[in-house]
C-alpha positions in Angstrom: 29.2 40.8 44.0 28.4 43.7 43.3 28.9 47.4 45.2 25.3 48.0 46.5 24.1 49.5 50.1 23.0 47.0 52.4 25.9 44.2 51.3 28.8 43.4 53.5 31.7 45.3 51.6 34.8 43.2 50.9 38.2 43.8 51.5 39.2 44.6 47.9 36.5 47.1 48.2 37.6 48.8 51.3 41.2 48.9 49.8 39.6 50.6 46.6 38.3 53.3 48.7 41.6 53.3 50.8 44.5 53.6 48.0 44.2 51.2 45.2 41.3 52.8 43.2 41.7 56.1 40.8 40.1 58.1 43.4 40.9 56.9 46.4 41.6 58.5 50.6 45.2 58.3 51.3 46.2 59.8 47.2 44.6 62.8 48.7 45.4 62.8 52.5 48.9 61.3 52.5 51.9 61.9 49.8 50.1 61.1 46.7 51.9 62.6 43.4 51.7 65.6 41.3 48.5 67.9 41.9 47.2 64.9 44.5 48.5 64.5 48.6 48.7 66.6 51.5 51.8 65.0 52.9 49.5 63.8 56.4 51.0 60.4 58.2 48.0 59.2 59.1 47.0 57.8 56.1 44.6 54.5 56.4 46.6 50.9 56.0 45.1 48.4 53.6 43.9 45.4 54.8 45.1 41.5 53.2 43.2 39.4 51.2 40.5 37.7 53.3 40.4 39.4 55.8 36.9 41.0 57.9 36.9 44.7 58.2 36.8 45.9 62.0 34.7 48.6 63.6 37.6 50.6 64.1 39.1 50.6 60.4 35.4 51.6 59.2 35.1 54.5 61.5 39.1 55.3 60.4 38.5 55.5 56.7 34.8 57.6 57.2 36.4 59.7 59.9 39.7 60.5 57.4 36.9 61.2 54.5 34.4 63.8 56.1 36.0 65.1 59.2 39.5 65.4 57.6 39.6 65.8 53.9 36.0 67.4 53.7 36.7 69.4 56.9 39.9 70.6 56.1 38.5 71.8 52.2 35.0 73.0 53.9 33.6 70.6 51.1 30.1 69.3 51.5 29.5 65.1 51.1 26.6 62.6 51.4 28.0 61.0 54.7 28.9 61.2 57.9 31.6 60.2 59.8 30.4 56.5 61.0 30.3 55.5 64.9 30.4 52.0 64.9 30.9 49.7 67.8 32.6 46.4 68.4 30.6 43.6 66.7 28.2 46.1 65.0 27.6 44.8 61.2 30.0 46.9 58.7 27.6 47.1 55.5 28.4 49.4 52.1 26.6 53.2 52.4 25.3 54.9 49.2 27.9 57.5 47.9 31.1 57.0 49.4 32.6 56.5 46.2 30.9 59.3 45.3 31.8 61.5 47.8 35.4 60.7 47.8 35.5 61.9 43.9 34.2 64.8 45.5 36.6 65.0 47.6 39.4 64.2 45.1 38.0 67.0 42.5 37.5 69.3 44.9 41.3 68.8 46.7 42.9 72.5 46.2 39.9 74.2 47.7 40.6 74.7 51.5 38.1 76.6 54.6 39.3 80.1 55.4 39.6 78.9 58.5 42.4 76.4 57.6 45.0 78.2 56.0 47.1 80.9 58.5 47.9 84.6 56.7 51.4 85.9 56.8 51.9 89.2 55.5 55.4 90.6 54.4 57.4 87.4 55.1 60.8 87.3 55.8 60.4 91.3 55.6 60.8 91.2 51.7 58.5 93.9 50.9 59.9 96.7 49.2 58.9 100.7 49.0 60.6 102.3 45.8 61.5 106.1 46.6 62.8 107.2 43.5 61.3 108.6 40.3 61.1 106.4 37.3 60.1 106.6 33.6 60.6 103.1 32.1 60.0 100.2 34.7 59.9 99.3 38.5 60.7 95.1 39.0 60.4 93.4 42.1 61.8 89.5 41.9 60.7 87.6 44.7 61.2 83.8 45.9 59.3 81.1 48.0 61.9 78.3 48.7 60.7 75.2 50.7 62.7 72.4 52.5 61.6 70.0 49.3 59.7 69.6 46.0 56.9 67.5 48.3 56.8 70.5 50.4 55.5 73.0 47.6 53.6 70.4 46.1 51.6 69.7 49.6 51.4 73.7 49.9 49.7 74.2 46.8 47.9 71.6 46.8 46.2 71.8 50.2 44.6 74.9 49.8 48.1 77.7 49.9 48.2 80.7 48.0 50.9 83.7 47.4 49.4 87.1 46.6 51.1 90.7 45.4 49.9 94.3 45.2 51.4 97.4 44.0 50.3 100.5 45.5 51.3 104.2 44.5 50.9 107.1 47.2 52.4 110.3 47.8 52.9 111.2 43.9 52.8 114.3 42.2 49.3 114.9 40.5 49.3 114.6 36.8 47.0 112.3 34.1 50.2 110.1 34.4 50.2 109.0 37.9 46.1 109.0 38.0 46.1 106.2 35.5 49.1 104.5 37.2 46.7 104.7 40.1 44.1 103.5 38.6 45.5 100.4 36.9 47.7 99.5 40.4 44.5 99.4 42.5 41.6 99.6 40.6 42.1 97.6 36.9 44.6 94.9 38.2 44.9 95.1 42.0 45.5 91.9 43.8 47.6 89.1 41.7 47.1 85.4 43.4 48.5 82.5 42.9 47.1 79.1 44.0 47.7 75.2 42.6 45.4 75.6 39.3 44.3 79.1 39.1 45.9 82.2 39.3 44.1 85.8 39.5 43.7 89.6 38.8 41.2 90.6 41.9 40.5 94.3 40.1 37.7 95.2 37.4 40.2 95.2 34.4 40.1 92.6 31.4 43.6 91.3 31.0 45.8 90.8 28.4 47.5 87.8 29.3 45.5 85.4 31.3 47.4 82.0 31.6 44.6 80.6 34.5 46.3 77.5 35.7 48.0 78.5 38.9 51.5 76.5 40.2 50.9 73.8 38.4 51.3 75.7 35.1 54.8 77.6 35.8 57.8 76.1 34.2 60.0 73.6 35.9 63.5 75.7 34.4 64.8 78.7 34.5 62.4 80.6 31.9 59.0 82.1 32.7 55.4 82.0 32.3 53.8 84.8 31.9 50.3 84.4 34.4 48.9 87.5 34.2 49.3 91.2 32.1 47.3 94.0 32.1 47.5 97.2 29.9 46.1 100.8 30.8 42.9 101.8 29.3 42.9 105.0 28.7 45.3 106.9 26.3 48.2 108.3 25.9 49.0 105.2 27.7 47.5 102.6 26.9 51.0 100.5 26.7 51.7 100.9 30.0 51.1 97.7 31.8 51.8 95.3 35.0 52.4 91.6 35.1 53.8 88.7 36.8 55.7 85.8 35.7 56.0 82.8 37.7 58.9 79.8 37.3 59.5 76.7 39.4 63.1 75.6 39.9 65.2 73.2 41.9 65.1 69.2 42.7 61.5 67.7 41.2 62.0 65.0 43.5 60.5 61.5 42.7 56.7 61.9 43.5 55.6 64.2 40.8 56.5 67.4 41.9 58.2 70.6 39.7 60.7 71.8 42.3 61.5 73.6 45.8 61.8 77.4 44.3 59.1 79.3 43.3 60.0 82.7 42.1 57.8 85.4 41.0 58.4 88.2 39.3 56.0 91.4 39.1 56.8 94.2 36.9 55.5 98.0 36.3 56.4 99.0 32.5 56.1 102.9 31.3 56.3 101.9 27.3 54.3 105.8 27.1 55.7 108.2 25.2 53.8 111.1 26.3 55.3 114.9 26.8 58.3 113.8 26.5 60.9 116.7 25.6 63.9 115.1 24.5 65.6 118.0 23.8 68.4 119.0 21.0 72.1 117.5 22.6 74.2 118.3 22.8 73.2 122.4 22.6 69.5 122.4 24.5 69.3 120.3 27.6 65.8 118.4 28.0 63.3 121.2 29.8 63.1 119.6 33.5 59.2 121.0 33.7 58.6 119.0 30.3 60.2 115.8 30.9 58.3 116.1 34.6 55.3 114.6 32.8 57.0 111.5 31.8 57.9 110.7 34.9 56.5 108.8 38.1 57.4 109.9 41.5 55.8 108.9 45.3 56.0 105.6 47.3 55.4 103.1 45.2 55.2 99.9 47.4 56.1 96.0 46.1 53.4 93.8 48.8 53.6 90.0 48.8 51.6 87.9 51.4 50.7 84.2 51.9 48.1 81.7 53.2 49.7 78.8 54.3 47.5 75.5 55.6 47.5 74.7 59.2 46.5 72.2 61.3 43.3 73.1 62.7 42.0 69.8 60.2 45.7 68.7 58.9 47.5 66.0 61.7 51.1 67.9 60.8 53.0 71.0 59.2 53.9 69.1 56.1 55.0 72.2 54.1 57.4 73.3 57.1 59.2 77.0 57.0 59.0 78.9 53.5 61.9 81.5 53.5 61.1 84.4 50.8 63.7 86.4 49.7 64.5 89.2 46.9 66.1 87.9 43.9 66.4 91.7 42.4 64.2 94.9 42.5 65.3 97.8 40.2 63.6 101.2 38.7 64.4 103.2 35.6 
C-alpha cells in the first residue's frame, strides 16, 4: 500500500519514521553517528511486525518531531504535535516525512534561547602586557568527558567563539591598523559543527567554511580562517586560527574528545625598522619604537552550550578549557 493521507499507516511505516529510514526521529534526537544525534534517552522504541500503533506512540513520535527536535532548533514544519485519544483512528498526515528531512537537514541550527552563554571558562582568558614585534599566540583547549560528548555539542546547536582586542597602546599607523584588523576586518572567529566564521567586514584569505566537522582528527592543523591587513606597509600582517580534534573517536562516528584551537597575531611588517650597525651602533630605541606593538592586548574565548529548556538531559556534560601555550615576541 502505499504512503498516502487518509490510510491507516503500518508498522513498517511508523518504524521508518522512528529509526529504520535514511532520515528518521531517534538518528537525530538520540545517539545517532557522526554529524547526526543529540545524545537524548528518550528516543521512540520500534514497534514488531504486526502490530497496531497505539494513541500514545502516535502522539510520542509527533510530540518528539515538532515540540522537541523542531523546538529545540526553532525550525518551522508542516505539523503539529498530534493529541490523540484512546481508540481515536491513527491515519498517515501529509508531510511528516517531509518535515522530519527538515528536521534532519536542518539538525545543527539551534533557538537562541536553547543554548546557555559562558564567557571566559575555566578563567583561560589571557591579557598580554608586554610589547611585541613578531607574534602574540594563544593555544586554547575544549576537552569533554567523550568523543559522543563533542559530537552531541556540536551537533546540537554549540559553538566556541574568540576575539582579540588591543587597548591602551601607543598611537602610531602601526597599532591603528592592528586596531583595525582585530575589531573591525576580522573581529569575532566562531566555530560551530559545519561552519566556521569571521564576524568583521574583511575578505579573508583562508576561508575553510566547514566548522568541527572539518578539523583533523591528529595532531596537525587546519587552518579555518586567515586574514591579512589592508592597508600598506603591512599588508602581511595577519590573524588566524587553526583548529584540530584529538583523543579516543570512539565507536559512533565521532573525531575525538579534545578540541584545541589555536589563534595567532603575526607582525611579518618590516616597516621603520632600524636595525642598526652591531656590533658599533646600537638599534636607535625611538626608530625601532615603530616596529613595535605595545598596550593590553586581550586573547577572549566564550561558548554557547545547549541546554535543556527543549533537550530531556545534559548530554555534553562539563567542558574544561585550558591553555595549552600563549607566548609573544
Amino acid at each position: 500500500m502505499a504512503y498516502s493521507a487518509g490510510d491507516t499507516i503500518l508498522d513498517d511505516e511508523y518504524n521508518g519514521f522512528v529509526s529504520t529510514s535514511s532520515n528518521n526521529i531517534n538518528a537525530i534526537w538520540g545517539v545517532g553517528n557522526g554529524t547526526k544525534g543529540y545524545g537524548q534517552t528518550n528516543t521512540i522504541s520500534t514497534v514488531s511486525a504486526g502490530d497496531s500503533i497505539t494513541s500514545t506512540q502516535w502522539n510520542t513520535l509527533t510530540a518528539r518531531l515538532v515540540t522537541s527536535i523542531a523546538g529545540h532548533q526553532g525550525t518551522s514544519v508542516n505539523n503539529s504535535a498530534s493529541s490523540l485519544s484512546s481508540g481515536d483512528s491513527i491515519a498517515i498526515i501529509n508531510n511528516l516525512g517531509a518535515d522530519i528531512t527538515t528536521v534532519t537537514n536542518a539538525r545543527y541550527t539551534v533557538d537562541s534561547s536553547n543554548v546557555t552563554a559562558s564567557s571566559n571558562p575555566n578563567s583561560v582568558n589571557r591579557t598580554f602586557t608586554g610589547d611585541w614585534r613578531t607574534s602574540t599566540v594563544h593555544e586554547v583547549k575544549f576537552t569533554f568527558a567523550s568523543s559522543d560528548a563533542l559530537r552531541y555539542f556540536f551537533n546540537a546547536g554549540g559553538e566556541i567563539t574568540h576575539v582579540w582586542n588591543l587597548s591602551g597602546h601607543t598611537t602610531s599607523d602601526k597599532s591603528g591598523e592592528w586596531v583595525d584588523l582585530f575589531n573591525t576586518k576580522a573581529a569575532t572567529f566562531k566555530i560551530t559543527a559545519v561552519t566556521d566564521s569571521l564576524s568583521g567586514s574583511g575578505s579573508a584569505d583562508t576561508n575553510v567554511n566547514n566548522g568541527f566537522w572539518d578539523s583533523n582528527n591528529n595532531t596537525s592543523y587546519v587552518i579555518l580562517q586567515k586574514m591579512f591587513a589592508d592597508t600598506s606597509p603591512y599588508t602581511t600582517n595577519f590573524v588566524q586560527w587553526e583548529v584540530k580534534t584529538t583523543g579516543s573517536a570512539g565507536s559512533n562516528g565521532g573525531k575525538g574528545n579534545v578540541l584545541t584551537i589555536k589563534a595567532t597575531a603575526s607582525d611579518a611588517a618590516a616597516d621603520s625598522d632600524d636595525e642598526g650597525q652591531a656590533p658599533q651602533d646600537a638599534e636607535d630605541a625611538a626608530q625601532t619604537a615603530l616596529d613595535t606593538v605595545d598596550g593590553n592586548l586581550t586573547s577572549s574565548w566564550a561558548l554557547k552550550k545547549p541546554n535543556t529548556t527543549v533537550l530531556n538531559n545534559d548530554a555534553v556534560g562539563t567542558i574544561t578549557a585550558a591553555e595549552v601555550s600563549q607566548s609573544q615576541s
